[in-house]
C-alpha positions in Angstrom: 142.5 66.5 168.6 146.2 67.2 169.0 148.5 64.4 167.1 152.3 64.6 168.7 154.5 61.8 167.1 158.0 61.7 168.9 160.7 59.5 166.6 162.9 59.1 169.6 161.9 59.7 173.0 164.4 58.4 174.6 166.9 61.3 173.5 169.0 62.9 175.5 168.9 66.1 173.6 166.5 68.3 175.0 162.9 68.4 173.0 160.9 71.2 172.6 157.5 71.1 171.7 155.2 73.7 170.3 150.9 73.7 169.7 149.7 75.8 167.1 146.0 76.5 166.6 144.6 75.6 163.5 143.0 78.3 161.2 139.5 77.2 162.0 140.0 77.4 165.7 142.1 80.3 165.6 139.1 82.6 164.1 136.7 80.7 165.9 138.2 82.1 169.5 138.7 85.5 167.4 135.1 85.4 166.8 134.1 83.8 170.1 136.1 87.0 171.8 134.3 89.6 169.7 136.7 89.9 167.0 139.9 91.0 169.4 143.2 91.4 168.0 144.9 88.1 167.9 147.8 89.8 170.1 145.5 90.1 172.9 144.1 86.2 172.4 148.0 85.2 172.7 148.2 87.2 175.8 144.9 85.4 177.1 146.5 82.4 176.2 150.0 82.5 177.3 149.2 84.0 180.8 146.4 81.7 181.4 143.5 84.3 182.0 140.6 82.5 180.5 139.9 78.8 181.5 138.3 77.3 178.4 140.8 79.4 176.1 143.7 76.7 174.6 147.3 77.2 175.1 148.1 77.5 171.7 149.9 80.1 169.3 146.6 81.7 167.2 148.0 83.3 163.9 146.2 85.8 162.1 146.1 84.2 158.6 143.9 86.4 156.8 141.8 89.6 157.4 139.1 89.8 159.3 136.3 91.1 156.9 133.6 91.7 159.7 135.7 94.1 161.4 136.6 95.9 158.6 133.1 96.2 158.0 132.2 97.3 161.4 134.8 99.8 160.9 133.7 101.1 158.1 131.2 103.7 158.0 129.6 104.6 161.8 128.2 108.1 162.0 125.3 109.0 160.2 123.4 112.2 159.0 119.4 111.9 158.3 117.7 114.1 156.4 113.8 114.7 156.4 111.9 116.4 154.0 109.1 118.3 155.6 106.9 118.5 152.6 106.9 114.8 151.3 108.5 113.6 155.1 110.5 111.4 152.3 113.6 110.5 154.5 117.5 109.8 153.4 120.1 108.5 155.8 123.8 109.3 154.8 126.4 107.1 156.5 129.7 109.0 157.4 133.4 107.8 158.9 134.0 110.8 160.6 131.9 113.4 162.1 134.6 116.2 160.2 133.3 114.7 156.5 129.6 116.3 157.5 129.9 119.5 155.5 131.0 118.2 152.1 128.7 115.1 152.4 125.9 117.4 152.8 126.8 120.1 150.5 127.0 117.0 147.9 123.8 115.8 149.4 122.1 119.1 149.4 123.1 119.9 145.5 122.0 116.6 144.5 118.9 117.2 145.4 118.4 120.5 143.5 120.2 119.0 140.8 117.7 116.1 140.6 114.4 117.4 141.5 114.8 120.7 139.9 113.9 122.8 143.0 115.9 124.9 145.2 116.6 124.0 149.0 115.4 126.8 151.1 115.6 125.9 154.3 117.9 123.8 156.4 117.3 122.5 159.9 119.5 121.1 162.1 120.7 120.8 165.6 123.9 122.5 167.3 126.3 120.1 166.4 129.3 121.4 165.7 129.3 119.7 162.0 126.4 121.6 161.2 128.0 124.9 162.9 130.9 125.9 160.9 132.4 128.1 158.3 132.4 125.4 155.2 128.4 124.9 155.5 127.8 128.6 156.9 129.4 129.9 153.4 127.8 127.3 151.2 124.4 128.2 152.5 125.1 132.1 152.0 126.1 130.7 148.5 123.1 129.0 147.7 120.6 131.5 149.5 119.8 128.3 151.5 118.4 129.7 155.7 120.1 127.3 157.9 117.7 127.3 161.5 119.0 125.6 164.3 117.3 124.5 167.6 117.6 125.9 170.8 120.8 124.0 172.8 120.1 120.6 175.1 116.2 120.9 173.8 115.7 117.2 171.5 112.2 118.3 171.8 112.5 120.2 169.0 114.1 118.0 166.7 111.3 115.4 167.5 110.7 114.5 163.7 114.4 113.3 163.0 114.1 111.6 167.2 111.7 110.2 166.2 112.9 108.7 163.0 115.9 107.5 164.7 113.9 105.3 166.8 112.4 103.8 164.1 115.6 102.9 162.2 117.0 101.0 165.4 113.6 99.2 166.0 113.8 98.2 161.8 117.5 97.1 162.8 116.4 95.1 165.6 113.6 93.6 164.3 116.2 92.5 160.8 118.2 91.3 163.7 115.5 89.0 165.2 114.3 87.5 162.3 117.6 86.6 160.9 117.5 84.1 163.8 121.3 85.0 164.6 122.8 83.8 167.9 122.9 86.1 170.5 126.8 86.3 170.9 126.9 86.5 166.7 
């Protein structure tokens, strides 16, 4: 409901008038389009591109703390034990922060169960390929074996892991009884 109160509207002077979205509506169309940058929704807006989408002026009045969140942290490392087939999943921003995550990881673990790490297995990434994780393995008499290029087959324990954490996702998803465009 737009309220426009005009003192004198008979003036001669020309009269400009201007529609603002309100807060409420203005993150409810930020939301609605998926969190995009309120530059964009003024774009939408002003060149008429979407139909239900209200010529208005949508501010950004406060940070947006889902996308910040869905930012955050997006790569992740799992690591199996073969003995106990305990598992740990380490959440990363960058792909580059692998070696020192799993050198901290890695000495945590003999630190805290009081047993060395004596072999590592990974694919050919290149974050598990390089000279920082080669030397620290040298260092700590740790054998790093990696699989055979393009062959997930033998990586089928952590494959098949993954699968599991997505279906555990999905399933949280479900029950949570979200909307579909949440």
């Amino acid at each position: 409901v737009y309220t426009i109160s005009l003192q004198d509207s008979t003036s001669l002077t020309p009269l400009c008038l201007m529609a603002k979205a309100t807060p409420t509506q203005a993150w409810l169309w930020h939301q609605r389009l998926s969190h995009l940058n309120f530059d964009y929704i003024n774009l939408l807006s002003k060149k008429d591109i979407m139909i239900s989408l209200p010529k208005l002026k949508y501010v950004k009045d406060q940070l947006c703390s889902s996308r910040e969140l869905s930012k955050a942290k997006k790569k992740l490392i799992q690591v199996k034990d073969d003995y106990s087939r305990y598992m740990w999943t380490l959440f990363l921003r960058f792909k580059d922060e692998t070696p020192e995550v799993l050198k901290e990881f890695l000495m945590m673990i003999q630190r805290n169960l009081q047993a060395p790490v004596n072999t590592v297995r990974t694919d050919r990434g290149t974050e598990f390929l390089n000279k920082t994780l080669n030397a620290f393995f040298k260092e700590e008499g740790i054998e790093h074996q990696t699989s055979t290029a393009r062959t997930p087959e033998q990586n089928g324990v952590v494959k098949r892991q993954n699968r599991t954490l997505v279906e555990a996702a999905r399933t949280m998803l479900l029950a949570s009884q979200l909307p579909l465009f949440f």
